[in-house]
C-alpha positions in Angstrom: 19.7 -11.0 -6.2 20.4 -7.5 -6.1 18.2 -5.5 -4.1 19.0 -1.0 -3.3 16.7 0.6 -0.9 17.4 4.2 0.1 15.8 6.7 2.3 16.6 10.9 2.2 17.4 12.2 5.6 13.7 13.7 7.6 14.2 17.5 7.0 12.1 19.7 9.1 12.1 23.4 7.7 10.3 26.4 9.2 9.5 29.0 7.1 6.9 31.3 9.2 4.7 28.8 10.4 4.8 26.5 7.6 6.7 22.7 8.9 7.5 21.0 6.0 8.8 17.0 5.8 10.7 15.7 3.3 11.7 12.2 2.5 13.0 10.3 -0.6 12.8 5.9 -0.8 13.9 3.6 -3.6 12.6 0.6 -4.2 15.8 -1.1 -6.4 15.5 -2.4 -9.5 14.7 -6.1 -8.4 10.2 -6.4 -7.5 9.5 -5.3 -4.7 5.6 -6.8 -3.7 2.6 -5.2 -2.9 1.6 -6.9 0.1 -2.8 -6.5 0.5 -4.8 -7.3 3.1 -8.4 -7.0 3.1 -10.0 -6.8 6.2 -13.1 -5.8 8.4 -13.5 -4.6 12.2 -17.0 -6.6 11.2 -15.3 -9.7 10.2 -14.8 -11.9 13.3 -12.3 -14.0 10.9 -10.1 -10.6 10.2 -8.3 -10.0 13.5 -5.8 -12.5 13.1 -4.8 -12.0 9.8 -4.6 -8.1 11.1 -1.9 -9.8 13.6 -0.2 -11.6 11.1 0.4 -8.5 8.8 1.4 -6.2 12.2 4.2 -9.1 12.4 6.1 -7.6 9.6 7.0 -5.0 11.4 9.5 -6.9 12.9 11.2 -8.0 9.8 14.0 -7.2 8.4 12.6 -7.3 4.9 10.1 -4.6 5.7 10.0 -1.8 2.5 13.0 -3.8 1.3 11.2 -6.7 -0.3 8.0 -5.9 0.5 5.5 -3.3 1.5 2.1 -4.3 3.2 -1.3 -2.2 2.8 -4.3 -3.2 5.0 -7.5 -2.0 3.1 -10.4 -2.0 4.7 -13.9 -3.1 3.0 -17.0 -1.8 3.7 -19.5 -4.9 2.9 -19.5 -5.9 6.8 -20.5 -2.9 8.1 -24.3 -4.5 7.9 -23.1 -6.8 10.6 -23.7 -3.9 13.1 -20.6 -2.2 13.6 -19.5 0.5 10.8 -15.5 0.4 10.1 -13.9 3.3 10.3 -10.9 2.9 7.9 -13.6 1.5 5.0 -14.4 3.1 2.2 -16.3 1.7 -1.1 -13.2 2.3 -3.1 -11.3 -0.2 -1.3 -14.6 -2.8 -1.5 -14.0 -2.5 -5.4 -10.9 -2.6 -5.5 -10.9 -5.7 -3.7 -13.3 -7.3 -6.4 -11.5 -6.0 -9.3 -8.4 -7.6 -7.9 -10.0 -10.8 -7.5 -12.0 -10.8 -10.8 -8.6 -10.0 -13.0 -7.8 -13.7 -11.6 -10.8 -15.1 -12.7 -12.5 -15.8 -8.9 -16.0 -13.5 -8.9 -17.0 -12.4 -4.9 -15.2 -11.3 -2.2 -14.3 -12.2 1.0 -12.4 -11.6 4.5 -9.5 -12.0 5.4 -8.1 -12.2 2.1 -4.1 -11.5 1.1 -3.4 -10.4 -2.1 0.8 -10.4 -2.9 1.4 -8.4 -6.0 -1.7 -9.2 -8.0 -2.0 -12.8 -6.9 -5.0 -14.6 -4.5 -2.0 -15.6 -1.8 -4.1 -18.5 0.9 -0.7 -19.1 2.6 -2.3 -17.5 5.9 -4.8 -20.4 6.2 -2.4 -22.7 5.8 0.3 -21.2 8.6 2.8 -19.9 6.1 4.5 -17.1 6.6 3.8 -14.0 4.2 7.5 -13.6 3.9 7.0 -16.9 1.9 4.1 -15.6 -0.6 6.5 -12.6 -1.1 9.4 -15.0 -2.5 6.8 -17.3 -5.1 5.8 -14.1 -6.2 9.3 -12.0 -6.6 10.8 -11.2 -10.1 14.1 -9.4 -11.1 15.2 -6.5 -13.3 11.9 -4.8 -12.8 13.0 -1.5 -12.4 13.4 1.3 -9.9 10.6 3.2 -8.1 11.8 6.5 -6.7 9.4 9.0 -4.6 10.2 12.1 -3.5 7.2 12.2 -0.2 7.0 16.0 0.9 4.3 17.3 3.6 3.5 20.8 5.0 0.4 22.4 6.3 -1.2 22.7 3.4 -0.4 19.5 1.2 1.3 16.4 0.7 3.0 16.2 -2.4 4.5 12.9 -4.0 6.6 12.9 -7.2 7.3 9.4 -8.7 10.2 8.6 -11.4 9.7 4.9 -12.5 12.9 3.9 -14.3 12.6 0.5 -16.1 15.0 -1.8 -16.4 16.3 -3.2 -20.0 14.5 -6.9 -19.9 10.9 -4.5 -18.3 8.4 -4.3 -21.4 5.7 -2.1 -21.8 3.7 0.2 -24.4 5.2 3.4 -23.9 2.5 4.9 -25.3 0.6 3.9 -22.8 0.3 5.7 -19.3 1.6 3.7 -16.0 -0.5 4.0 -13.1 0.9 5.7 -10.2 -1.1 4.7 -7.1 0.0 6.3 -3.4 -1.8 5.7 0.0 -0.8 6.6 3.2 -0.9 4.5 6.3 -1.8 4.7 9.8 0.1 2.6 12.5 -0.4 1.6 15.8 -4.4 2.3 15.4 -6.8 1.1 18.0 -10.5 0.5 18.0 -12.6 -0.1 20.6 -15.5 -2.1 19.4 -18.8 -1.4 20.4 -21.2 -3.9 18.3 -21.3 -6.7 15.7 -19.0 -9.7 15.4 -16.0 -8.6 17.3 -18.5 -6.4 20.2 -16.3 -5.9 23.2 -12.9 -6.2 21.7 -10.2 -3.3 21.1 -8.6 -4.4 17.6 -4.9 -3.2 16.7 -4.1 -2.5 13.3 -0.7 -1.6 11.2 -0.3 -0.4 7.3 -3.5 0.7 7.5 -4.7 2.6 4.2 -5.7 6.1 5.1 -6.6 7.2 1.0 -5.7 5.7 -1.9 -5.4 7.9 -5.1 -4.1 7.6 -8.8 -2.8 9.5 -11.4 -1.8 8.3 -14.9 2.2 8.9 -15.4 4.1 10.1 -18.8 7.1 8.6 -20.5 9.5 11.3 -20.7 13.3 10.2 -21.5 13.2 6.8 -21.1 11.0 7.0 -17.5 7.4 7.0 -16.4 6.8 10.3 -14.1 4.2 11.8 -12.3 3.3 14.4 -9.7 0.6 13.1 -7.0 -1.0 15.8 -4.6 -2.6 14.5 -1.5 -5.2 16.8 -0.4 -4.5 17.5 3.3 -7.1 15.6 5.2 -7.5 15.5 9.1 -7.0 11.9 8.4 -3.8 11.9 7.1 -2.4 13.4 10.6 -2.7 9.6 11.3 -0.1 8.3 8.6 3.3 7.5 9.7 4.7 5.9 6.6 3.6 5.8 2.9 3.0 3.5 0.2 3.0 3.8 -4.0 3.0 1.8 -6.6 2.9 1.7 -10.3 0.6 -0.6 -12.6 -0.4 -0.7 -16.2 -3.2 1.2 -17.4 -5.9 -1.2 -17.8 -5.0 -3.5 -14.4 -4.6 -3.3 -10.9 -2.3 -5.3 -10.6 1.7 -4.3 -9.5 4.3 -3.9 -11.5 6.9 -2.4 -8.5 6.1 -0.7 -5.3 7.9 1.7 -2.7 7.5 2.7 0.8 8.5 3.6 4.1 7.9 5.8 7.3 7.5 9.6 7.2 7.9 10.4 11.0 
């Protein structure tokens, strides 16, 4: 199996005052997966599964095969301690996910490898694993072009799909991009997991969407990332691309930015 990955040289320009970063990654035209975790600084469950996905940071597949997104859901927070990297979106998202593959509630830890309900982790499999059930060729190529500066982040998506890929193309893709923190610590002050300092990696900082066009013979889109105090905590980013009325992956893309 095939499989291209490229990532543009860091530039650092200063114009003035203004620090811009630039970076470009390919995902290849084989899938790459969307690796999800949905966790919970409330969930007394979710801190091994957080170890589990910070152990892909030592393999070699890392943004070649697979890239891994930690979303954090905000239906523990009742348990006494409020979790900073939740939002509602990400609770939802969660659900939809679930309910496109017919199970209805949620819960925590739960791995979700491009689309799919993955339950490898209770069973001691390694995600690496999950990622190869799951994999497909001649998707198509994923190519953003990530640029920051003091003002915004930018991201510009070309989705090129292969010959065997099928889709309506008059219908939109979906072009999805979250950043992610690494290395975050949290010192826990209440609920299940009082006392403990909890490590996290991939950890989803935002998450937005914007439809893409087909213009000769590839989906494209321009993303803007509204710049956030909390995005001075991402270190690498994430996108994707789905189709219009799922959330589920077609081909994803990511890498660090600093």
């Amino acid at each position: 199996m095939k499989k291209l990955i490229t990532s543009g040289l860091l530039t650092i320009a200063i114009f003035g005052q203004q620090h811009v970063l630039a970076e470009t990654f390919n995902s290849g035209v084989d899938s790459v997966a969307l690796v999800e975790l949905f966790s919970s600084e409330g969930c007394h469950s979710c801190p091994p599964a957080d170890e589990k996905l910070s152990q892909l940071l030592d393999s070699p597949q890392l943004f070649k095969k697979f890239v891994p997104v930690a979303f954090h859901v905000d239906y523990w927070d009742r348990l006494g301690w409020k979790d900073p990297f939740a939002t509602p979106e990400y609770t939802t998202r969660q659900y939809n996910l679930l309910s496109e593959s017919g199970r209805r509630g949620a819960y925590t830890p739960n791995f979700i490898i491009s689309g799919n309900e993955w339950k490898g982790f209770f069973r001691g499999r390694s995600i690496e694993s999950g990622v190869d059930s799951f994999a497909k060729n001649s998707i198509g190529n994923l190519k953003i072009d990530y640029q920051a500066s003091d003002s915004q982040h930018e991201v510009k998506a070309v989705f090129s799909p292969d010959k065997e890929f099928i889709a309506d193309k008059n219908k939109p893709l979906i072009l999805s991009v979250a950043p992610l923190g690494m290395g975050l610590k949290s010192d826990v002050k209440r609920g299940e997991n009082s006392n403990k300092q909890l490590h996290h990696e991939f950890v989803a900082l935002d998450w937005q969407k914007i439809p893409m066009t087909f213009e000769n013979n590839q989906w494209v889109a321009t993303l803007n990332l509204s710049k956030g105090a909390h995005k001075e905590q991402a270190q690498a980013i994430s996108a994707w691309v789905s189709k219009e009325n799922s959330l589920t992956p077609i081909q994803a893309v990511g890498g660090y930015i600093k």
